[in-house]
C-alpha positions in Angstrom: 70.0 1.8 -114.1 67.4 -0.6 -114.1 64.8 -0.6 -111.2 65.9 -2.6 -108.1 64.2 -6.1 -107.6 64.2 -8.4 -104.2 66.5 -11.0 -104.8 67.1 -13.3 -102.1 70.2 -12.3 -100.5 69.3 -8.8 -100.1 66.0 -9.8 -98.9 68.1 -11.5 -96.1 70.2 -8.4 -95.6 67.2 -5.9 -94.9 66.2 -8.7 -92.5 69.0 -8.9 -90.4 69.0 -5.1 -90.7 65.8 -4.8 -89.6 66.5 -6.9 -86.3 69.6 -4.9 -85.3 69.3 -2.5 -82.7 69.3 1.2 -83.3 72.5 2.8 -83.8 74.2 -0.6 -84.5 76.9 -0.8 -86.9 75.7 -1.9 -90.4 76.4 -5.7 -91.7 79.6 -6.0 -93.3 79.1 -6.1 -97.0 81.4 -9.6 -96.9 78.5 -11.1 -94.2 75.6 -10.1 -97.0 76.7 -12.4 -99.7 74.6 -15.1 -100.7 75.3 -18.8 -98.8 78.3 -20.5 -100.7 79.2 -17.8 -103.3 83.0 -17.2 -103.7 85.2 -14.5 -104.7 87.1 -15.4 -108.2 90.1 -13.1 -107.3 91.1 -15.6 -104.7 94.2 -17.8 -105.7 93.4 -21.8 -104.9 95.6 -24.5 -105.9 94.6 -27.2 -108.1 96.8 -30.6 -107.0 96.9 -33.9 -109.4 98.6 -37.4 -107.5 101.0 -38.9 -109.8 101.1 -42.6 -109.3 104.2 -44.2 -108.6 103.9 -46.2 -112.0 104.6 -42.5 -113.8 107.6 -41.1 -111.7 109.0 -44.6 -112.0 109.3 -44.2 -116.1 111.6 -41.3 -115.3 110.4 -37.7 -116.6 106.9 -37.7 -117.9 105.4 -35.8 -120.5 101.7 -35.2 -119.3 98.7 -33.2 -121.2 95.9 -31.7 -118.6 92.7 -30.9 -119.7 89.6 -29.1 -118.2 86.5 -29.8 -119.4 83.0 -28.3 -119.5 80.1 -30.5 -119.9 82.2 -32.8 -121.6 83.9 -30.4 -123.8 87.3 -30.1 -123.6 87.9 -25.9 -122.9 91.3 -25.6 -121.3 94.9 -27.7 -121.6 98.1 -27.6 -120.8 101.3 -29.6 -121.6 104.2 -30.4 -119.2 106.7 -32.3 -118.3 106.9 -33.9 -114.3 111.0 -33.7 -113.1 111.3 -36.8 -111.0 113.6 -36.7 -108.9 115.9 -40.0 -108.3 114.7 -42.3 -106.2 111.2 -40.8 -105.8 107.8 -42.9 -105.9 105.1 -40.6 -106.9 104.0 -37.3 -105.4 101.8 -34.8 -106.3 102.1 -31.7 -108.9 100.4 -28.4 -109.0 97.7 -28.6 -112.2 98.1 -24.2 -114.0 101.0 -23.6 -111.5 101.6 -20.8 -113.9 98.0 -19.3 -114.5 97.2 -17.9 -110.9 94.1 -15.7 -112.6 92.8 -18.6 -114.9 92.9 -21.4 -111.7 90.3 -18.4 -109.5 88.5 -18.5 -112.0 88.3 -22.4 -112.7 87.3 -22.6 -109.2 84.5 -19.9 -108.8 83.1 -21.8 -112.0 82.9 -25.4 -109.9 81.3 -23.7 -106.9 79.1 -22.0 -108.4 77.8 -25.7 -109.1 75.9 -24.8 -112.4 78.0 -26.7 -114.9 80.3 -29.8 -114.9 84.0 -29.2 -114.7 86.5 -32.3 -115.0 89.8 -32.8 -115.4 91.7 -35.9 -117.4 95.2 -36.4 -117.0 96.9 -38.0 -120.5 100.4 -39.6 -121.6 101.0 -40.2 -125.3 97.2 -39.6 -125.7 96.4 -42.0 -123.1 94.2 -41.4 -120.3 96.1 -41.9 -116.9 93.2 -40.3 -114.6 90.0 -38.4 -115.0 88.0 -36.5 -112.2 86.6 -33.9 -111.4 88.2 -30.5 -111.0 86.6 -30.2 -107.0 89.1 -33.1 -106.4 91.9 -30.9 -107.8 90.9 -28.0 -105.8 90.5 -30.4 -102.2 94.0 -31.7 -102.7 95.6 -28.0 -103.5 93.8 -27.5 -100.3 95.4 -29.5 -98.5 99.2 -29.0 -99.6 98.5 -25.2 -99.7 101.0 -24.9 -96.3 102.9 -27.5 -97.5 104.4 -26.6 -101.3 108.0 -28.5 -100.8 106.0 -31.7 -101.2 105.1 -30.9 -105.4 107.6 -32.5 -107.5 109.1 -29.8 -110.3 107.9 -29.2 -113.8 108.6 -28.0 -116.5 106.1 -26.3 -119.2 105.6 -27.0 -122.8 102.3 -24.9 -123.4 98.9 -23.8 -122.7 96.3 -24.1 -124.7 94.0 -21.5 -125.1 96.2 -18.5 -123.9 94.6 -17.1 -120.6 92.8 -13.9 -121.0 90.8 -11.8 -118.1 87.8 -13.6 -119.4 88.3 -16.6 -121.1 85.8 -17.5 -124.3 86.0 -20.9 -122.6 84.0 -20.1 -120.1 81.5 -19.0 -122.3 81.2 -22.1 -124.4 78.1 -22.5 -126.7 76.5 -24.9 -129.0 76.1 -23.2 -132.7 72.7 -22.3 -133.1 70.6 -20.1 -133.2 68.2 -20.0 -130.0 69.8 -17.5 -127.4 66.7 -17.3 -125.3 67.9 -18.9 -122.5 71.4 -17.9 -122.6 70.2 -14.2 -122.8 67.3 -14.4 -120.4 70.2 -15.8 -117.6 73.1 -13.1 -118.7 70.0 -10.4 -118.2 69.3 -11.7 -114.6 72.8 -11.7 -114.0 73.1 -8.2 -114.5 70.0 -7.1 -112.6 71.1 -9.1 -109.7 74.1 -6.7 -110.0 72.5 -3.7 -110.4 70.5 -4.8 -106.9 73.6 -5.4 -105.2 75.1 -2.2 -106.6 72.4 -0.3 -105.7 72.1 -1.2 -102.2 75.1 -1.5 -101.0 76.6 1.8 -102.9 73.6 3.9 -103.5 75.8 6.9 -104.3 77.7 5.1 -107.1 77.3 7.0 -110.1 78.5 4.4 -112.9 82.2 5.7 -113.1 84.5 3.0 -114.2 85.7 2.1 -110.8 83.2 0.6 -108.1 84.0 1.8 -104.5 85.5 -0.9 -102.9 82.8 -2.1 -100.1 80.3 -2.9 -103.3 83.4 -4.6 -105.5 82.4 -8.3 -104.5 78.8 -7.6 -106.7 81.5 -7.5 -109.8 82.6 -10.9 -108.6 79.2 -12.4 -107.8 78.1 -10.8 -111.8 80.9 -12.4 -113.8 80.7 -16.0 -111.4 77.0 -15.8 -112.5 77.4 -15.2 -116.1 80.0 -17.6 -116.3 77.7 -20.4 -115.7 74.8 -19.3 -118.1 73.8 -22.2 -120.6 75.5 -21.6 -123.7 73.4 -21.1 -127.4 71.1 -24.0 -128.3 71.1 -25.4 -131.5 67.8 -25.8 -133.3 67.0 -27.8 -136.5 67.9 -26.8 -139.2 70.4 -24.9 -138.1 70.8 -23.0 -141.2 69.0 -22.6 -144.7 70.2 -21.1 -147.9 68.7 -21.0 -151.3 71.1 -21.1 -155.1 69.4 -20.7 -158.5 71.2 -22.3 -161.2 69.9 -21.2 -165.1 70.4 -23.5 -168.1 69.6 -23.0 -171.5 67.4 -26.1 -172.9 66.4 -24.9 -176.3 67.4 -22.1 -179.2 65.8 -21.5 -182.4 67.8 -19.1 -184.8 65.7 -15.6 -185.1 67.8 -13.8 -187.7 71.1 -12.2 -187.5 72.4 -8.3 -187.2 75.5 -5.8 -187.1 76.7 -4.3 -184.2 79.6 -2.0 -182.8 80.2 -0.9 -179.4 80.1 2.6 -178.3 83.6 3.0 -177.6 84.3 2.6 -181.6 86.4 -0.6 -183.5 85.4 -3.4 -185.5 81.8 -4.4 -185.8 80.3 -7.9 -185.6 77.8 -9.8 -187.0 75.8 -11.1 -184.5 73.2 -14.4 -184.7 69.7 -13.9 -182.5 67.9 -17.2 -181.0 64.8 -17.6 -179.4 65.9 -19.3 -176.2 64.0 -21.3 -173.7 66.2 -21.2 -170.3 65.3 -23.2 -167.2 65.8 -22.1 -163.8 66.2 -24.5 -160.6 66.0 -23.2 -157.0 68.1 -25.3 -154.5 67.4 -25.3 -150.8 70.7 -26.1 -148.8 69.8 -27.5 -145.5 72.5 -27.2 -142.7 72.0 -29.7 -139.6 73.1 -29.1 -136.1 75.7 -31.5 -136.4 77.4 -29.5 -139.8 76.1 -32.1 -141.9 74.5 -29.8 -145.5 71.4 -31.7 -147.4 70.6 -30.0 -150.9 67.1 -30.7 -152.4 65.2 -29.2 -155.9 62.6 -26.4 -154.0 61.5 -25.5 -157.6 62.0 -25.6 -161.4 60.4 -22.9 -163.7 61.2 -21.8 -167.4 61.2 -18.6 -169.2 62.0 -17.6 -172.7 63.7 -14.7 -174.2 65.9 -13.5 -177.2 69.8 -13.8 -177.0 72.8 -12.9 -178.8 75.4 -14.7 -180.0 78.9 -13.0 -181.7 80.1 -15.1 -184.4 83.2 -13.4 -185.1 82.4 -12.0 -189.1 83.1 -8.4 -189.2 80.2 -6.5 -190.7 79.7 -3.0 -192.2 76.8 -0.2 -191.7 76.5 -1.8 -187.6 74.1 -0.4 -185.1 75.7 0.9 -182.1 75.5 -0.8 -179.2 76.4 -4.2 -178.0 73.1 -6.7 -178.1 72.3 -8.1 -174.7 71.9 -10.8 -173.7 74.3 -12.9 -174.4 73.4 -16.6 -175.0 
């Protein structure tokens, strides 16, 4: 385990610590965490208002998507049951994914990246905003649930998973440093917190339960390290390509291979082959520019079968082959 560092939560801890009298129960591990950090296993609702224009049209087919930084991680596909007579309303955005929607929301407060949401029908875009709206508005219908109209779902897109790759979106590239350097001080804020506030833990799979929330506070952080940056070139890759120029007949010879049979009269040339390097250049944006990085020549002999049998061969097959 890496050696503890101050980090500023704890620093605050051993303060308030330090001002309690003695024989004064210890702070609460939940009182110790850091000003506005959140707990991803807790369940929020995410709420989208559906303008009267949509429930008027009868049952509407709507696509939901989340996106990071712009990118589009997350969507679903359902279809809003109006009932008759009703004038808008509201419906519940991954009423199915419980796990995903915690995890959504630790991601926007943690405040580190952009979430969004955009709201589509037949590829249009009804609404886009962003996913702390969502969140306020499940909020606020959280006591009240009869007031969501009914749906009914056509699919997600990805399929949830504990941890998502979505969350860990990254450019293709090839420079890390920064993604690394932040995933590092994730984990040696955990190991801090870990530490402290369960200095007998001994690494065993499970962590005892008053040090749990420094799980929580590791993945939140980690989730919100910058992804992979892509540098220029992206990628470079060399091809040799060999063409024969020249041949000057050199005399002719009988040969038979090893393994017995016919043997073959066989014509030598003096050959002159050329040889181009090519240097495939690939940008960030996929794009691939090929340029000549250098043309040499060489010469050599070469053998060419022209298909007379022969008698009294050598054994052997010549080589090379022109």
């Amino acid at each position: 385990m890496p050696k503890p560092r101050a980090v500023p939560f704890l620093l605050a801890v051993l303060a308030i610590l330090a001002a309690a009298p003695v024989g004064a129960a210890p702070t609460p591990a939940k009182a110790t965490m850091p000003p506005g950090a959140t707990t991803p296993t807790v369940d929020r609702m995410m709420v989208w208002d559906v303008p009267a224009a949509v429930t008027l049209a009868g049952p509407a087919e709507l696509r939901v998507e989340v996106l990071r930084d712009g990118a589009t991680v997350y969507a679903e596909r359902f279809t809003v049951l109006v009932p008759p007579g009703v004038e808008g309303g509201a419906v519940e955005i991954l009423a199915g994914e419980p796990e995903t929607r915690s995890l959504l929301a630790a991601l926007s407060d943690h405040g580190k990246v952009t979430l969004d949401a955009r709201v589509l029908r037949d590829g249009k875009e009804l609404d886009r905003l962003p996913l702390a709206a969502l969140l306020a508005r499940g909020a606020s219908l959280a006591e009240r649930p009869a007031e969501l109209l009914p749906l009914r779902f056509d699919a997600v897109e990805p399929a949830p998973a504990d941890e998502p790759a979505l969350f860990a979106i990254t450019a293709a590239g090839t420079d890390c440093s920064a993604r690394t350097a932040c995933m590092q001080e994730c984990w040696n804020d955990y190991y801090d917190c870990v530490g402290y506030f369960c200095p007998s833990y001994s690494g065993s799979r499970f962590l005892p339960p008053e040090c749990s929330f420094c799980e929580d506070e590791r993945r939140t952080c980690q989730w919100a390290c910058p992804g992979c940056i892509c540098t220029e070139p992206k990628n470079v890759t060399y091809s040799t390509s060999v063409q024969m120029v020249s041949a000057t007949w050199s005399g002719s010879g009988c040969f038979e291979s090893y393994s017995g049979g016919p043997a073959y009269d066989y014509d030598r040339y003096w050959a002159e082959y050329k040889f181009t390097k090519y240097k495939h250049t690939e940008a960030c944006d996929g794009t691939v520019t090929t340029t000549v990085d250098s043309v040499w020549y060489q010469y050599d002999y070469c053998w060419d079968r022209n298909f007379f049998q022969c008698s009294f061969p050598t054994p052997g097959i010549p080589y090379p082959s022109c």
